[in-house]
VEXDREN-2710 file (C-alpha; in Angstrom, 1 decimal):
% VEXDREN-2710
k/r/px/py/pz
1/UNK/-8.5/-59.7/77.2
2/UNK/-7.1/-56.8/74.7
3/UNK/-8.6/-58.7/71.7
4/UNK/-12.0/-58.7/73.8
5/UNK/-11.6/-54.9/74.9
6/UNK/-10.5/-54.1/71.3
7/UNK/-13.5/-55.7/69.8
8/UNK/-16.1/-54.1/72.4
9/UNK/-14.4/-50.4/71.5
10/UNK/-14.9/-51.3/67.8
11/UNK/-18.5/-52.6/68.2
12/UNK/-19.1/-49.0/70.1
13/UNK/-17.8/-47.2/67.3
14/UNK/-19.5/-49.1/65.0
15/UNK/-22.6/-48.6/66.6
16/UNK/-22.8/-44.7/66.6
17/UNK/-21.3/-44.6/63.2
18/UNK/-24.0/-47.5/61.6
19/UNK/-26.8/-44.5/62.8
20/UNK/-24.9/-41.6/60.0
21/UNK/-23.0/-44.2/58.0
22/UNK/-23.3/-47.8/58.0
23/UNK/-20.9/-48.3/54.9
24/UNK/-18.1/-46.4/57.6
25/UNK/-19.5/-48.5/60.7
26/UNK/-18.5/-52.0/58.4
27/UNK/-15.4/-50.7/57.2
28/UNK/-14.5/-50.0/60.7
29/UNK/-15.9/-53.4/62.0
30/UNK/-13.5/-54.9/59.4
31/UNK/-10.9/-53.3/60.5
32/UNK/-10.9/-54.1/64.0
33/UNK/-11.3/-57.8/62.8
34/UNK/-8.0/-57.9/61.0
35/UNK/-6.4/-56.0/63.6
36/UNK/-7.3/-58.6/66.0
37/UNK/-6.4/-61.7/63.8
38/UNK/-2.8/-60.0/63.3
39/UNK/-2.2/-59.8/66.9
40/UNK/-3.1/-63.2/67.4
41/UNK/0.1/-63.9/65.3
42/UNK/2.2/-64.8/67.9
43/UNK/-0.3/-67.3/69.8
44/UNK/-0.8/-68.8/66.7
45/UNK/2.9/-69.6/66.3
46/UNK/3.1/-71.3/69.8
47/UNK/0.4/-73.4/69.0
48/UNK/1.5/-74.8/66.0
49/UNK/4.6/-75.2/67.3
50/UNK/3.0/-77.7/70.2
51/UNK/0.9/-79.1/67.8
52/UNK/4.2/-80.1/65.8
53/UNK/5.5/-81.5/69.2
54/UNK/2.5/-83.7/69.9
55/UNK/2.8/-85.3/66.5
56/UNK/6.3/-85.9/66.5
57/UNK/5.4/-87.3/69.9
58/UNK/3.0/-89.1/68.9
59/UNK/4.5/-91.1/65.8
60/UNK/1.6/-89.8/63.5
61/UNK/2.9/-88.8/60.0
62/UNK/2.7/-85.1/59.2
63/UNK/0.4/-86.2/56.0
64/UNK/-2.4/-87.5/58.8
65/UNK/-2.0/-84.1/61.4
66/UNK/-1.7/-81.4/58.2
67/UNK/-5.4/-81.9/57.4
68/UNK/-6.5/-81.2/60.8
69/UNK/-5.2/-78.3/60.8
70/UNK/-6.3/-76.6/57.4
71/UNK/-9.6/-77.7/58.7
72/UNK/-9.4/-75.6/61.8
73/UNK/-7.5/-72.4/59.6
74/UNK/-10.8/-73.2/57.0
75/UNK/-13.5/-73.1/60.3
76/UNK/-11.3/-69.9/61.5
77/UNK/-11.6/-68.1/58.1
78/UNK/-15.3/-68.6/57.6
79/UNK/-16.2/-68.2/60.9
80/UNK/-14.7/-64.6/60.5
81/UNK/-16.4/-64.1/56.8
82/UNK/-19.7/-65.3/57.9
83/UNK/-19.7/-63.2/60.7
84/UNK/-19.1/-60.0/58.5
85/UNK/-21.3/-60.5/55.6
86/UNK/-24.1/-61.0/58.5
87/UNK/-22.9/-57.8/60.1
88/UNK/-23.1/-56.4/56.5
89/UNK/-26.7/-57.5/56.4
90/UNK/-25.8/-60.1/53.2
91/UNK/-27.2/-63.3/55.3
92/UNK/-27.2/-65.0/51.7
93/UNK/-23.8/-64.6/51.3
94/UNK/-23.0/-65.7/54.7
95/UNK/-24.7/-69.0/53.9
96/UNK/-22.5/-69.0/50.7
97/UNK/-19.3/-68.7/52.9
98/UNK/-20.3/-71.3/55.2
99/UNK/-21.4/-73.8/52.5
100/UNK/-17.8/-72.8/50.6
101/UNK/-16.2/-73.5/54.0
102/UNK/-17.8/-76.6/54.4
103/UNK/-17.0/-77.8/50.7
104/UNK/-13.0/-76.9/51.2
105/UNK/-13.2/-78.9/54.7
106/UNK/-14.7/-81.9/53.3
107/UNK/-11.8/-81.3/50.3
108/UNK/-9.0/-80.6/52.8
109/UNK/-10.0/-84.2/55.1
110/UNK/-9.8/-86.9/52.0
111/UNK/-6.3/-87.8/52.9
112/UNK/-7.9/-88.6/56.5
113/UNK/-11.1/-90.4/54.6
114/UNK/-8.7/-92.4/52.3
115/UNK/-6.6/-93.9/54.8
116/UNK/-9.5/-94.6/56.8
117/UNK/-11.1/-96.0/54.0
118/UNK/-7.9/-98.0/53.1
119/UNK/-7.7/-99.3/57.2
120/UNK/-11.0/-100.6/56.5
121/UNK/-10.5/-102.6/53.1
122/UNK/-7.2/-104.1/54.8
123/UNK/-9.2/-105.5/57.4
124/UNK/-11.9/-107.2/55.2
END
């Protein structure tokens, strides 16, 4: 709910500043951004803690859980990026972001695609 009523403020302020300054009204916007993302520190730590639980629960190795979640810290990140450069009227760099994002999550699951692929070959 504060990240929510922090964001609306910030989208205010940006909003009567973009009309005199819209270099100021980004700035801001990217400020409020990082603000949020710090103070989701702390949730972020008690969520990676249970997702260490539920693998050593599970009896997955850490090498087959560690991919999943750089893929979810890559979809975070360029969610945010995209979302600025958009706000920032650069939809061609957004596209860049995304595409970048989508190249380092493809990178960051081959150690799921090559012990899938290796599952497979031991079966035939």
């Amino acid at each position: 709910m504060r990240a929510a009523a922090v964001c609306v403020v910030g989208a205010l302020l940006a909003l009567v500043l973009k009309k005199g300054t819209p270099s100021l009204a980004l700035l801001l916007s990217i400020g409020v951004a990082a603000v949020v993302m710090l103070s989701l520190g702390e949730a972020l730590g008690e969520l990676t803690a249970f997702f260490r639980e539920l693998g050593e629960q599970s009896g997955l190795s850490r090498d087959m859980l560690a991919p999943l979640f750089k893929i979810a810290g890559i979809a975070l990140v360029v969610k945010a990026g995209s979302g600025l450069c958009r706000d920032a009227g650069e939809s061609a760099l957004a596209g860049a972001v995304e595409t970048a994002g989508s190249v380092c999550g493809l990178l960051a699951a081959l150690p799921l695609l090559r012990a899938v692929l290796k599952l497979l070959l031991g079966l035939i």
